[in-house]
C-alpha positions in Angstrom: -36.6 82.7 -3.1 -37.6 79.0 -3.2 -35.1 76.2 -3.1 -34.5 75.1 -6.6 -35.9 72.1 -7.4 -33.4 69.5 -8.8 -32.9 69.5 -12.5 -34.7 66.9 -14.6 -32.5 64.9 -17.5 -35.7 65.2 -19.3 -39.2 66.4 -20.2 -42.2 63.9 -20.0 -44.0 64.6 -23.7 -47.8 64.3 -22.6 -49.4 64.6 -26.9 -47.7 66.0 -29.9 -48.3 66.4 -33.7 -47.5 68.3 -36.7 -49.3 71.7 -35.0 -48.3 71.3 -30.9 -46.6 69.6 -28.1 -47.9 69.0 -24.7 -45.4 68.6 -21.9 -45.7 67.7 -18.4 -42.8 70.8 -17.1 -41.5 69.6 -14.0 -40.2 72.1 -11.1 -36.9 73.8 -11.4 -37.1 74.2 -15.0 -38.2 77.3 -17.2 -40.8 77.8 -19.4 -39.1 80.2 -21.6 -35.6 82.0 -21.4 -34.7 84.0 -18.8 -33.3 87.2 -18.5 -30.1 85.3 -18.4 -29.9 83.5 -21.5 -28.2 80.9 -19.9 -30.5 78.6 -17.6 -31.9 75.8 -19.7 -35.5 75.6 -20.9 -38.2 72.8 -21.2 -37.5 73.5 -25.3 -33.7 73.0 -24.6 -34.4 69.6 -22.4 -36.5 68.4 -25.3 -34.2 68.9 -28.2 -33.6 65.5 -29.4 -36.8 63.8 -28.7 -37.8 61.3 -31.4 -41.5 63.3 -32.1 -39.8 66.7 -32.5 -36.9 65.7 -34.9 -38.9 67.3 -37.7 -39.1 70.7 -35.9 -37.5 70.6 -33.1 -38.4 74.6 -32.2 -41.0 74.6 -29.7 -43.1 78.3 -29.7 -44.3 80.1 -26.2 -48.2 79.7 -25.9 -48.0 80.1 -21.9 -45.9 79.9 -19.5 -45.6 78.3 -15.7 -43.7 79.8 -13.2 -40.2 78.1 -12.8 -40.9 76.2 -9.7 -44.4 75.2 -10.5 -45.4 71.8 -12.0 -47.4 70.7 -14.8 -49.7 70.8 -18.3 -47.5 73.3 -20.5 -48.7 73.7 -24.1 -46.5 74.6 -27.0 -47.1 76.0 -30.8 -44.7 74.2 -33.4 -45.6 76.9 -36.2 -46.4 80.2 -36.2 -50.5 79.9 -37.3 -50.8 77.4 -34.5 -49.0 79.7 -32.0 -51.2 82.7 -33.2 -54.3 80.6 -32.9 -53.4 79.4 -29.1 -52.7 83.0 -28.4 -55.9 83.2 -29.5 -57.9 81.5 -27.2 -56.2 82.4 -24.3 -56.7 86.1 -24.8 -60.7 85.0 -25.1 -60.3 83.1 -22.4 -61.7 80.4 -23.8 -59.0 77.8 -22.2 -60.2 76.1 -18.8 -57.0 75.2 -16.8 -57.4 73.6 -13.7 -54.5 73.7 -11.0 -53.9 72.3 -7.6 -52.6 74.3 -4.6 -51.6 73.4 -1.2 -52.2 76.7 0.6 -52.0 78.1 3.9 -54.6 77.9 6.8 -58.0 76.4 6.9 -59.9 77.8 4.0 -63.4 77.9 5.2 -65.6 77.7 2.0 -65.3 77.2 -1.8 -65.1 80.9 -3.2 -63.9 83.5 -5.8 -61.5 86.3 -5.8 -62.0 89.0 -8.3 -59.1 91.4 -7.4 -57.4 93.3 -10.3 -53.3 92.5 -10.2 -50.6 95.1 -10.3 -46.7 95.1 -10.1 -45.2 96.4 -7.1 -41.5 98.2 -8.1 -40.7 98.3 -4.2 -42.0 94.7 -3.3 -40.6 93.4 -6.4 -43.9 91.5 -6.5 -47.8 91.4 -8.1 -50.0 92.7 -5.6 -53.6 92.4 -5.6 -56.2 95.4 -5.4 -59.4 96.6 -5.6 -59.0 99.4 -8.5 -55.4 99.3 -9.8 -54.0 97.1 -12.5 -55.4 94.5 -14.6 -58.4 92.5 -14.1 -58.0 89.3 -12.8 -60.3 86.3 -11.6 -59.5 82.9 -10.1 -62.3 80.4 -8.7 -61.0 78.0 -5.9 -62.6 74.5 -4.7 -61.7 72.8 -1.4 -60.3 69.4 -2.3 -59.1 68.2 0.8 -58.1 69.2 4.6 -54.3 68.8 5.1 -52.6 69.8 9.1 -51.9 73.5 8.3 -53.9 73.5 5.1 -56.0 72.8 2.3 -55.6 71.4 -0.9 -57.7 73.6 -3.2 -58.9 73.1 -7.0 -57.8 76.7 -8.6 -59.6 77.8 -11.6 -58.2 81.3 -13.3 -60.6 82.9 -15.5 -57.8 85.1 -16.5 -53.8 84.3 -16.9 -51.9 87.3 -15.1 -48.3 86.6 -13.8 -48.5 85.2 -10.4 -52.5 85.2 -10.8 -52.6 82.5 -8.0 -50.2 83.2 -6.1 -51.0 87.2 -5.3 -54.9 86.0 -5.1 -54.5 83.3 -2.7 -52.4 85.4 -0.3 -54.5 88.6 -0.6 -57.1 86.1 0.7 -54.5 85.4 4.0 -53.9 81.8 2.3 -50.7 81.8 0.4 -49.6 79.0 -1.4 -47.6 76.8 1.5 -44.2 77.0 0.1 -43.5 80.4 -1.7 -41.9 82.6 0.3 -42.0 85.8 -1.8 -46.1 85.8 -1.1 -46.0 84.8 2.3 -45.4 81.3 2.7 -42.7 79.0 3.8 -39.3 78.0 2.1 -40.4 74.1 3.0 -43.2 72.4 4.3 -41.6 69.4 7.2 -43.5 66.9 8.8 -42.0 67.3 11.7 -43.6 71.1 12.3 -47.3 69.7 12.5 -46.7 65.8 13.8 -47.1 65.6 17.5 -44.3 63.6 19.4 -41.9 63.5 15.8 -39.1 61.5 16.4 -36.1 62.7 14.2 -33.9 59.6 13.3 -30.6 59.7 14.3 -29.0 58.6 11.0 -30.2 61.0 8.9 -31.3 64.7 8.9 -34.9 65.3 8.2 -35.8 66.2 4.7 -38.6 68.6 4.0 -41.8 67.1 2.3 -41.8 69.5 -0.8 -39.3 72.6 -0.8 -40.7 74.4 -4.2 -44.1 76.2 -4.8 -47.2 74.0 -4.0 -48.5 74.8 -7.1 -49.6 72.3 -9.7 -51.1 73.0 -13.4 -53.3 69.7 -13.7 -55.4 69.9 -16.1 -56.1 71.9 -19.4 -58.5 72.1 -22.2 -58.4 73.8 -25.1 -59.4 73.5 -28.9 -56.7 71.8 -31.5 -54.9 75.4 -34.0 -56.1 73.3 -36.9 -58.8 71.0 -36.4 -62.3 71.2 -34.8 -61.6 68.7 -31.9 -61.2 69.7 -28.5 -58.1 68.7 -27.0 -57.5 68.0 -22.5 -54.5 66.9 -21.1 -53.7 66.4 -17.7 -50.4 66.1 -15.7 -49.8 63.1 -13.2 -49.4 65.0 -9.8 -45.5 64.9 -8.8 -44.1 62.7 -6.1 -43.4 65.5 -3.3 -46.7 67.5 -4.1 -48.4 63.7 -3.4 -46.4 62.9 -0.6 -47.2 66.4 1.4 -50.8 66.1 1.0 -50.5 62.3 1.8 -48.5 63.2 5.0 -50.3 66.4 6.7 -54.0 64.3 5.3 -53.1 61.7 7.6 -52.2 63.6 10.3 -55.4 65.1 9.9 -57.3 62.1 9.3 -55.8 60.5 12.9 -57.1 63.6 15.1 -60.4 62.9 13.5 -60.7 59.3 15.2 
């Protein structure tokens, strides 16, 4: 399991209108209810925002996984929700996300592996013949100490789709334990010659999944407009690829 990012007092409202809401989900915070019932949601975090008072219920369209940052689209009627269903079942929805994974990628590339459920490893596993199909494109963005930033584009929108592709590659995501990467990412593990400080205890750079939804695009339920939102990239996923880009950048000159 990650560690649980701190829970936000509230939900930064990216676009909304009679039909959708757009919401930038920060880590730490689910999508949808959990098995629980008790955790709170993105929809309970937004209850009392001035644009919803009308309806405040917010429908699922899509979902993020809970420690995972970004775009996050909701329906606020049921036509809208079936028509944003819609598209994402024809895959007609480009979403863009960003992902600090593991090792030196060596080239841009595209993994077309099907996805499967694991009952032993309690996890989606990616193979050749069994399970559904699944495709994700992947960019190199930049070279970080330990790994690379890559652009991910997902044809399709299987659970963990990222995730199990980039580590059946051999390049999980940097922090997500349950696919083979770390519980943290410290600067201290890549710096040469770190000097820890004496008054306080080194805090990791990022300590959730290094996985960011970016950008989406999609058409409007109702009107004939297409509709892109992005999602500013958080603090600790900026300051991790700041850090180890640096570090990078210095053994270069």
């Amino acid at each position: 399991m990650t560690r649980r990012a701190p829970r936000p007092a509230a939900v930064p409202l990216l676009y909304c209108d009679e039909h959708l809401a757009v919401v930038d989900k920060p880590p730490g915070v689910l999508s949808a209810p959990g098995r629980s019932g008790t955790e709170r949601t993105v929809a309970d975090l937004l209850r009392g925002a001035p644009a919803l008072a009308d309806n405040p219920a917010l429908r699922i369209v899509h979902r993020l996984d809970r420690d995972a940052s970004g775009v996050l689209v909701y329906a606020r009627t049921l036509a809208a929700q079936r028509a944003l269903v819609g598209q994402f079942v024809a895959r007609t929805v480009q979403k863009t996300y960003l992902a600090i994974a593991t090792g030196y990628v060596a080239q841009d590339g595209t993994i077309d592996l099907r996805l499967a459920f694991n009952k032993r490893t309690n996890r989606i596993e990616a193979t050749p013949h069994r399970g559904q199909t699944a495709v994700t494109h992947y960019r190199i963005v930049q070279r970080l100490a330990g790994h690379t930033l890559l652009e991910c584009r997902p044809v399709t929108g299987r659970t963990h789709q990222i995730r199990a592709h980039l580590a059946a590659i051999g390049h999980p995501l940097g922090v997500d334990p349950l696919y083979g990467g770390t519980l943290e990412i410290r600067l201290s593990r890549f710096k040469a010659g770190y000097r820890e400080s004496r008054r306080r205890e080194e805090r990791p750079l990022i300590a959730r999944l290094t996985l960011h939804a970016w950008r989406i695009t999609f058409g409007h339920p109702v009107e004939s407009r297409e509709l892109t939102f992005e999602a500013p990239v958080p603090k600790d996923f900026r300051a991790t690829v700041r850090q180890l880009g640096l570090l990078v950048a210095s053994r270069a000159t």
